[in-house]
C-alpha positions as CSV (number, residue, x, y, z in Angstrom):
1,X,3.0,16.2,-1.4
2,X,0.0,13.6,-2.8
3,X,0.3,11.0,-4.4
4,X,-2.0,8.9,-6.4
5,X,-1.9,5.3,-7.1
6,X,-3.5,6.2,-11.4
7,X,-1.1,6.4,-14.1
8,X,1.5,3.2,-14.5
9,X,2.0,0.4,-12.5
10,X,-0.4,1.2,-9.3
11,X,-0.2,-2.5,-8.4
12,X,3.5,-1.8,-7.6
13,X,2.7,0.7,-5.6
14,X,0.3,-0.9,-3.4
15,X,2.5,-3.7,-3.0
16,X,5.1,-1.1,-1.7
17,X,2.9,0.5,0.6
18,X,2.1,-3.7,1.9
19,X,5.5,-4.5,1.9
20,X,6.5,-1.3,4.7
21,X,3.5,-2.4,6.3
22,X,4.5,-5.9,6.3
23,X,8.1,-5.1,7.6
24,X,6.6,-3.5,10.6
25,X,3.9,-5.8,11.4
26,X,7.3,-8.0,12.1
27,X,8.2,-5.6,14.7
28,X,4.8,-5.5,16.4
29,X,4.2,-2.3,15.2
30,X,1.1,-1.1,13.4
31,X,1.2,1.3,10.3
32,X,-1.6,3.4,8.9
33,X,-1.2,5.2,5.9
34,X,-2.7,8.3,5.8
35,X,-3.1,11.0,2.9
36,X,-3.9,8.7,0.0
37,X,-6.5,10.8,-2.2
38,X,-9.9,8.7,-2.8
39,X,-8.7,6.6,-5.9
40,X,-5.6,5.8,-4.2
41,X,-7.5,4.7,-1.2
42,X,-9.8,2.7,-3.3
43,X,-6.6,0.6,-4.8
44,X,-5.0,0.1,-1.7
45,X,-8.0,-0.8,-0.2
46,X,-8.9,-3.6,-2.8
47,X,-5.0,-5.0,-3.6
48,X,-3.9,-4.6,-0.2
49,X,-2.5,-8.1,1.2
50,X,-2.6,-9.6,-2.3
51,X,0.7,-8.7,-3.9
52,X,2.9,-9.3,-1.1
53,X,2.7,-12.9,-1.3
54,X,6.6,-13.3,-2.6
55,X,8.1,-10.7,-0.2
């Protein structure tokens, strides 16, 4: 199932996707997320690393 990033609140979305990546980084582990349409790629691409700052 897709999934895009438009419609409410896509900075909370990204910050999800940062936050799992995040988690596993902690572990040594590397995540790629895969499957985002082009929009949603776009937003992750340009938020990613900046919303995670108070996790």
């Amino acid at each position: 199932m897709a999934h895009s990033f438009s419609g409410s609140r896509p900075s909370a979305r990204v910050a999800a996707l940062d936050a799992i990546e995040t988690k596993y980084a902690q572990r040594g582990k590397k995540v790629t997320v895969i499957g985002l349409n082009k929009p949603s790629a776009d937003m992750h691409d340009k938020l990613a690393g900046q919303l995670t700052a108070g996790h």
